[in-house]
ZADOBA-115694 format. One record per residue: x, y, z of N, C-alpha, C, O in turn; residue in three letters. Coordinates in steps of 0.2 Angstrom, whole numbers, plus 5000, padded with zeros to 4 digits. Layout:
N
XYZXYZXYZXYZala ...
This chain:
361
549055095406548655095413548055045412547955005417unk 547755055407546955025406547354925406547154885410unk 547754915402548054865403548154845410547854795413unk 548754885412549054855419548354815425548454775430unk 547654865423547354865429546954805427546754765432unk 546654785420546354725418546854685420546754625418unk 547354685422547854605424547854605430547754545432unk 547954655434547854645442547254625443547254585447unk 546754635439545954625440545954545439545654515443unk 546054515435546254465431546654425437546354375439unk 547354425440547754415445547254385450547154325451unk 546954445451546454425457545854375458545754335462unk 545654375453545254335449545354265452545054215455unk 545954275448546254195448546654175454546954125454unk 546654215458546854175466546254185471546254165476unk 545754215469544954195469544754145470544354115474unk 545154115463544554055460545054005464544853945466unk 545454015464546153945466545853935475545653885477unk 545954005477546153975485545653995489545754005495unk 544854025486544254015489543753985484543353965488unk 543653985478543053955474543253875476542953835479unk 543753865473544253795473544153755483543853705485unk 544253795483544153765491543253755494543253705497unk 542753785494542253775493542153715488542053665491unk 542253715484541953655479542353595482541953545483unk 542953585484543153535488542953515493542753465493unk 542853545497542253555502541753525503541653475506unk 541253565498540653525494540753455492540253415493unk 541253435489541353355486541553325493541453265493unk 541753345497542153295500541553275504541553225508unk 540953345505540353305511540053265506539853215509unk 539753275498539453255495539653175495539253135492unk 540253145498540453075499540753075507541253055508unk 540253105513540153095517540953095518541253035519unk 541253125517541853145521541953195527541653245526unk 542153185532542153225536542853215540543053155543unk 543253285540543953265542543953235549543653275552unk 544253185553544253175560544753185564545353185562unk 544553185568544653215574544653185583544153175586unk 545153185585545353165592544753185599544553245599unk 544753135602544553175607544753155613544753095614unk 545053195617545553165625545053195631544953255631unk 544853145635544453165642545153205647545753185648unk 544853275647545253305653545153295660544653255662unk 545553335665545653325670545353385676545353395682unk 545153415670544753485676543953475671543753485665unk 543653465678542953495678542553515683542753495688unk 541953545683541653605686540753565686540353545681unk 540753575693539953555693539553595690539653655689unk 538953575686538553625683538653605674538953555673unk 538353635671538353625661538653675657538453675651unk 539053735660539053805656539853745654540253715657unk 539853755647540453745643540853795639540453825636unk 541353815638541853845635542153795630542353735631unk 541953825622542453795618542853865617542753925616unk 543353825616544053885616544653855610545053805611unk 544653875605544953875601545753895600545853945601unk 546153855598546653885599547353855594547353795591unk 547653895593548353855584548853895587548853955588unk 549253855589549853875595550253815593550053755595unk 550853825589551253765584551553755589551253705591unk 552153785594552653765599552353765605552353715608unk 552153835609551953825614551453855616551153895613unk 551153845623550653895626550753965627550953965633unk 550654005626550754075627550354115634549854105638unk 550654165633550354185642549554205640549154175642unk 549354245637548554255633548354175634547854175637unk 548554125631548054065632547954035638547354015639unk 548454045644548454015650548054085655547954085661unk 548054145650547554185655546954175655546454185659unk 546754165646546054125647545754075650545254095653unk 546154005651546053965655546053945662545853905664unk 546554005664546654015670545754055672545354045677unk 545654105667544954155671544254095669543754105672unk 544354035663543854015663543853965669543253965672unk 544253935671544153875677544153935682544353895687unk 544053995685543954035689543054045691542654045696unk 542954055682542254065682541854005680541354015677unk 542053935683541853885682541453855677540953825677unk 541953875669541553835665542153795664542753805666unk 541853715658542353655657542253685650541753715647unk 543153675649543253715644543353645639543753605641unk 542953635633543353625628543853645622543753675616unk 544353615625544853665623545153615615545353565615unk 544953685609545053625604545653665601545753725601unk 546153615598546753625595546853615591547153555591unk 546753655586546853665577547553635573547753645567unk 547853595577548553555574548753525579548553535585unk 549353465576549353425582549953445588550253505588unk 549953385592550153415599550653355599550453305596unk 551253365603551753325606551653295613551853335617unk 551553245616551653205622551253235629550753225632unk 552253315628552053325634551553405633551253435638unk 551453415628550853485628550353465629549853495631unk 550253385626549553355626549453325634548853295635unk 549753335639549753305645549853345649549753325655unk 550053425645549953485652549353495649548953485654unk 548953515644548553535641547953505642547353535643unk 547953445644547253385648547153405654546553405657unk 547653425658547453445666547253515665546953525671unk 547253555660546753615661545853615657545353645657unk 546053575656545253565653544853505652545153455654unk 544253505651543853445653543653405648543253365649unk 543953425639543753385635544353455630544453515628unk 544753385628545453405623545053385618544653335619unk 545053415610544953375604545553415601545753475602unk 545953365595546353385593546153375587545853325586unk 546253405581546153415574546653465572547053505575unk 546553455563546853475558546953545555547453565551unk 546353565559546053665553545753655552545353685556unk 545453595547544953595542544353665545543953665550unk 544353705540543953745542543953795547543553825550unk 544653795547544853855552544453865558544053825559unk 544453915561544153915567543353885566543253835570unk 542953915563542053905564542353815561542053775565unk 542653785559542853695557542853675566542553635568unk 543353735569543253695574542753695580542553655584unk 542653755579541653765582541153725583540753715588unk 541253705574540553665573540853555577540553515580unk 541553565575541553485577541353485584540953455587unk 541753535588541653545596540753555598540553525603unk 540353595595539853605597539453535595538953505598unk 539553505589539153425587539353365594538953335598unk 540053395595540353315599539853335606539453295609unk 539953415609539353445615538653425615538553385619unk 538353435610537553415609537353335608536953305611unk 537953305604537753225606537853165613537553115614unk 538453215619538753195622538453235630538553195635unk 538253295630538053335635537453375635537153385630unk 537253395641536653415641536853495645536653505651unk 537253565640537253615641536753655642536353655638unk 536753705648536553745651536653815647536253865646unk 537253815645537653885642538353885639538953885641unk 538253885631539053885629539253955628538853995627unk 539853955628540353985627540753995622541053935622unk 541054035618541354015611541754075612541554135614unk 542554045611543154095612543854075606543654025604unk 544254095604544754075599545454135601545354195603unk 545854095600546454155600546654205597547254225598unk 546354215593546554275588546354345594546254405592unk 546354335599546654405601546854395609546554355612unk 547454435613547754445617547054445621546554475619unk 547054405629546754395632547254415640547554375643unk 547054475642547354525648547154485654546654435653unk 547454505660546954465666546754505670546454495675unk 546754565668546354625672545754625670545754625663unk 545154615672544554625670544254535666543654525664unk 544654495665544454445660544054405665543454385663unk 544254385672543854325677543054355674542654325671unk 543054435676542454465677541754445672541254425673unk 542354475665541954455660541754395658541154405654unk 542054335659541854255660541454235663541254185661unk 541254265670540754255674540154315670539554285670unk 540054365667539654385665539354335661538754325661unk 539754305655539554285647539354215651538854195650unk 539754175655539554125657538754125662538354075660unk 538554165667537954175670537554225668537254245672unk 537354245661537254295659536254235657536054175655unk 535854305659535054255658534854275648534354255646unk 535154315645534854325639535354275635535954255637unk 534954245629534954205626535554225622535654175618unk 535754275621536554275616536854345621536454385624unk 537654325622537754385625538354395622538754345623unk 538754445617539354465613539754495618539454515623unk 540354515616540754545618540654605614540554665616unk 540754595609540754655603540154645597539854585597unk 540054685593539754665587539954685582540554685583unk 539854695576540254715570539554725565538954695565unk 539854785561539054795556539554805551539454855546unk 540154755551540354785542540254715539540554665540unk 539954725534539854665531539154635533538954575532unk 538754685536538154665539538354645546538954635548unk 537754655550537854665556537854575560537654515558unk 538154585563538354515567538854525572539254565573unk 538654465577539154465582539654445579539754405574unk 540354465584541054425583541154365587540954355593unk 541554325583541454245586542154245590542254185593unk 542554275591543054265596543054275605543554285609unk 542254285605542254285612541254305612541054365610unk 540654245614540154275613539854215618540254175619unk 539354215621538854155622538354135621537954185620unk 538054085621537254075620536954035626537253995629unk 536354055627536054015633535553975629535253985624unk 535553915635535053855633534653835629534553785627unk 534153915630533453905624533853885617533753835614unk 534353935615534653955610534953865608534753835603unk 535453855613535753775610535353695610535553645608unk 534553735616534253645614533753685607533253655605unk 533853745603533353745598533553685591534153655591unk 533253685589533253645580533653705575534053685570unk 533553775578533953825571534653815572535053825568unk 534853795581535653785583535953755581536453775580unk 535753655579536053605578535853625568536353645564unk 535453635568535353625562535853685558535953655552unk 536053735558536653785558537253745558537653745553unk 537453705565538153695563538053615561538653585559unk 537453585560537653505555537753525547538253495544unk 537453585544537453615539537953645537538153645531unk 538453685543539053745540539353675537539353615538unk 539753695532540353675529540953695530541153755529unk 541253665532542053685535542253705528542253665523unk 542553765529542953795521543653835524543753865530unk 544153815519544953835521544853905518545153915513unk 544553955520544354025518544154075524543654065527unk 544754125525544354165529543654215529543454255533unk 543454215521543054255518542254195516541754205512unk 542454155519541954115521541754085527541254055527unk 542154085532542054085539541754165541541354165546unk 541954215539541554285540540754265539540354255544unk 540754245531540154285529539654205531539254205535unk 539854145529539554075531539554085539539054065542unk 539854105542540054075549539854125553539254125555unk 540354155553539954215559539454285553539254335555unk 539354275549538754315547538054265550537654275555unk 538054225545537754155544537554125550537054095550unk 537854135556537654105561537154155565536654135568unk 537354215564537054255567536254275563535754315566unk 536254245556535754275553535254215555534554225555unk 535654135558534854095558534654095563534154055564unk 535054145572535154115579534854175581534554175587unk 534854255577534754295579533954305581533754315587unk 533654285575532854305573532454245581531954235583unk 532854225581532554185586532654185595532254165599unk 533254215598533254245601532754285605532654335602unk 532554295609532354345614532654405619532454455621unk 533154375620533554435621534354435620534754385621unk 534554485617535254485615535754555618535754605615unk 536154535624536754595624537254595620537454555615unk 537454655624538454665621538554685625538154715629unk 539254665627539354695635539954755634540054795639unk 540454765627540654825626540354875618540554865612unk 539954905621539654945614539955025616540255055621unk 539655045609539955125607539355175613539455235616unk 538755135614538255185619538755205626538855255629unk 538955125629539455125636540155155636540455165641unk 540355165629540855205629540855275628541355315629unk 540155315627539955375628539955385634540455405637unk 539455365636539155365643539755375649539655415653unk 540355345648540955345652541555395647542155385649unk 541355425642541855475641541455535644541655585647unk 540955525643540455585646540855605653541255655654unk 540555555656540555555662541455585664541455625670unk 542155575661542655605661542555685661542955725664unk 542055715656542155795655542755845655542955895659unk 543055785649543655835644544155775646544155735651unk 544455785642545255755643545655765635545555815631unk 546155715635546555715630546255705623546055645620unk 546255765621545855725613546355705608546155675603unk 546955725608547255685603547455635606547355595601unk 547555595611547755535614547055515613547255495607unk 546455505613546155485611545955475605545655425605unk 546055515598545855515593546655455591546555405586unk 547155465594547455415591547355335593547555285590unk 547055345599546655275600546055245598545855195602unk 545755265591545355235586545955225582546455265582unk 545955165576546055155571546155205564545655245562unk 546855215559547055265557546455315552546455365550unk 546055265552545755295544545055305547544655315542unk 544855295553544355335557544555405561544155445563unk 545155425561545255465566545055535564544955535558unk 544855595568544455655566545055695564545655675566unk 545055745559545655775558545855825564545555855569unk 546455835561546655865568546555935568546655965573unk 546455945564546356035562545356045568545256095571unk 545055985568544255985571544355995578544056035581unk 544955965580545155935588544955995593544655995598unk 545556055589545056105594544656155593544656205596unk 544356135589543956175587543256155589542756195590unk 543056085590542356065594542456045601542956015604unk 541956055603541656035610541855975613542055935609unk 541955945619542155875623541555835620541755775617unk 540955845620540455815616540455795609540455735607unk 540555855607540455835600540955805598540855785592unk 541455785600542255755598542055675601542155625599unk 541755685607541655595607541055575604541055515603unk 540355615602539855585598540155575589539755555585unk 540655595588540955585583541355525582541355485577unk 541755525589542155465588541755395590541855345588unk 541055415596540955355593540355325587540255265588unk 539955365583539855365577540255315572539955275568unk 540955325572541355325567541455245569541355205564unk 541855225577542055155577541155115577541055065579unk 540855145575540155105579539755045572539354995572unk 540255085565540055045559540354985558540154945554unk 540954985562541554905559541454865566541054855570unk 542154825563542354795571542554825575543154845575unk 542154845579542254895587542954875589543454915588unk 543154815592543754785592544354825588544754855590unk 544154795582544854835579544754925579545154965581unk 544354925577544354995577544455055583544755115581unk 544355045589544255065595544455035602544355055608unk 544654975601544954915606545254975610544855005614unk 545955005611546155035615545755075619546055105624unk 545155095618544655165621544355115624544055135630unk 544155045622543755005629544154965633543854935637unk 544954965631545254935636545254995642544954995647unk 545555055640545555105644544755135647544855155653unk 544355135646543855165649543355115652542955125657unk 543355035649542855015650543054935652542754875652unk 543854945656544254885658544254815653544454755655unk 543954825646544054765642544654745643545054785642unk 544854675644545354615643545554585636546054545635unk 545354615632545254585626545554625620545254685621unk 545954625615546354665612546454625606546454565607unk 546354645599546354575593547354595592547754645594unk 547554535589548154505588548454545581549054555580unk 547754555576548054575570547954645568547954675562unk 547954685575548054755572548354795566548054835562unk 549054755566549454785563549254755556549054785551unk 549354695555549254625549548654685545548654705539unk 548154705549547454725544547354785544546754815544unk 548154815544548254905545547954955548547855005546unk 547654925553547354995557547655025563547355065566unk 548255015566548955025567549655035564549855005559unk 549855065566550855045565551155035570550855045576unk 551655005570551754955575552055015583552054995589unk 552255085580552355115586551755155590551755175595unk 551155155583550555165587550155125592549855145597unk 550355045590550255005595550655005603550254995608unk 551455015603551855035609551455075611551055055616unk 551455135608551155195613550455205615550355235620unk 550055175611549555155615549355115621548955135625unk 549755045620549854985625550255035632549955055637unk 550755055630551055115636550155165641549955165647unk 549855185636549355225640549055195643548955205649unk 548755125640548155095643548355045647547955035652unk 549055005647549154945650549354905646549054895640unk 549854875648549954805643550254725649550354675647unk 550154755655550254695661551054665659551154595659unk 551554705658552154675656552154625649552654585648unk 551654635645551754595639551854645633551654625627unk 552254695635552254755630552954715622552854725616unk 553454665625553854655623553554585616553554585610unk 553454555620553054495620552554525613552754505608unk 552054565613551554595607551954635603551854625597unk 552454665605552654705599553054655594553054655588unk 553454585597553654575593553054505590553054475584unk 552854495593552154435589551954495584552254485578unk 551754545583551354595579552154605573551954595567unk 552754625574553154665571553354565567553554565561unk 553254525570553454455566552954435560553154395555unk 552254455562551954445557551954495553551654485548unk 552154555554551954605548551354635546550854615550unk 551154675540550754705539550554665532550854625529unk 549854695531549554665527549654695519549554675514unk 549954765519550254795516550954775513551254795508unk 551154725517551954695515551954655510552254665505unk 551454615511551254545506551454575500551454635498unk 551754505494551754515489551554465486551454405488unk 551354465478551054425475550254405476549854445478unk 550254325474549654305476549554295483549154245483unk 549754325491549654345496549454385495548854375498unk 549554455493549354515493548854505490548354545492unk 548654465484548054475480547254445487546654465488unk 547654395490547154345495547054405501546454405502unk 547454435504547154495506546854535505546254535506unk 547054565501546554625497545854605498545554655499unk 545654555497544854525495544854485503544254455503unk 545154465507545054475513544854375517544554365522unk 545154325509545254265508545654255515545454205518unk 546354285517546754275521546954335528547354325532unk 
């Protein structure tokens, strides 16, 4: 056993060092000779009086999916000019439906995964436009049309200088970068350019967390004056409160598996004490993953992450049945099979498994 365990440790190690140490130093060498991967940019054909901008992220191999067209649909609702950046290339005619929804196309490669394509879109913003209010969104999660126009016009006219959807304290506290904005003070400051001239685009998703959206939130925060969140654990109190009693196992099974209260507590405590518990409990991770279905039901969030299952805080019939309680706008077939195609992250084998585990992929 003592064997077995220094080789998986070892194993690890060494797809550590391969497919995230190795990748930062590439990184590092290819800026240290001014390399910088490039990248397209196409003038779109929808724009919106005013400076509030959406960059909107998106890696969609074949086609548009209904989540991306409902984003875009609620952003040109709530008048911002979305740049719409697309993480691989595009063929003819997606590149030519895809120019009439937005008002500046850039096409690139990855490099650097989502925050890679943040920073080239927000560089190309700052040399080119004079923003009022950006917007940062990416598709890694199912975007509903109930509730999203609303949300859009919040994050888009919102007066405090950062406004999240969600936050996350695991790994240190930070907002989540799949849906947040920042207002003007924040993007004519010297901490904002100088943030994303600095990020380094790395092919690591354990370094776009902790570089990127930690990182960003540690040099954008201190500077700030005011900062919301427009779904937290206080407003999901407040509004279970206010129900006075309901279904607590339907509810406990709508937090994430290895949060849930046991069941033998369920009735044995109070309507209170069962919701300051549950929400205590989602309030330390990603609220999103953890509790997504109790703000889609209680607090009409539009917003659902995509890797439920991939990052085991689901089983794929726990996602059904919840989509069933809360709503799923006829996309029930559509997510079970996107979720059931990629699998869990528990499936992986090999050096996949090893890049999970450590949270590289």
């Amino acid at each position: 056993m003592p064997k077995l365990r220094i080789l998986r440790s070892l194993k690890k190690r060494v797809a550590k060092i391969r497919y995230h140490e190795f990748e930062v130093i590439k990184s590092r060498f290819n800026r240290s000779l001014g390399r910088d991967e490039p990248y397209q940019v196409h003038q779109g054909r929808r724009h919106h009086p005013g400076s509030v901008y959406a960059i909107f992220l998106v890696w969609q191999p074949n086609k548009t999916p209904w989540y991306v067209d409902n984003a875009l649909a609620s952003l040109d609702e709530a008048q911002a000019n979305v740049v719409l950046v697309v993480n691989r290339g595009l063929d003819a005619e997606r590149l030519a439906d895809l120019k009439q929804r937005c008002s500046k196309l850039i096409v690139r490669d990855n490099a650097g995964l989502d925050f890679g394509g943040f920073r080239d879109a927000t560089l190309h913003l700052l040399e080119n436009t004079e923003a009022t209010r950006l917007l940062y969104l990416n598709d890694s999660v199912y975007f509903f049309s109930n509730g999203l126009t609303p949300l859009f016009r919040e994050l888009a006219g919102a007066e405090a200088d950062i406004v999240g959807s969600f936050e996350n304290r695991e790994h240190g506290y930070h907002m989540q970068s799949f849906c947040f904005s920042v207002g003007h003070r924040i993007v004519a400051s010297s901490e904002f350019a100088r943030f994303w001239k600095q990020y380094l685009p790395v092919n690591s998703r354990l370094w776009a967390i902790r570089k990127g959206e930690i990182g960003f939130s540690a040099a954008i925060l201190p500077i700030a004056r005011s900062v919301t969140t427009v779904y937290t654990p206080d407003k999901l109190r407040l509004r279970l409160t206010e129900i006075d009693g309901g279904d607590v196992g339907a509810m406990n099974g709508q937090i994430c598996r290895d949060l849930r209260l046991p069941a033998a507590s369920l009735g044995s405590e109070s309507w209170a004490a069962i919701i300051a518990k549950i929400c205590e409990r989602i309030a330390m991770r990603s609220q999103i993953h953890t509790a997504g279905f109790l703000y889609k039901k209680h607090l009409n969030c539009p917003l659902m992450k995509r890797d439920l299952v991939y990052r085991l805080q689901f089983d794929i019939g726990e996602i059904e049945q919840n989509l069933i309680a809360v709503g799923h706008e006829g996309h029930l077939a559509d997510i079970l099979s996107d979720m059931t195609r990629k699998g869990s992250g528990d499936q992986l084998r090999s050096t996949r498994r090893q890049l999970f585990d450590q949270g590289i992929i």
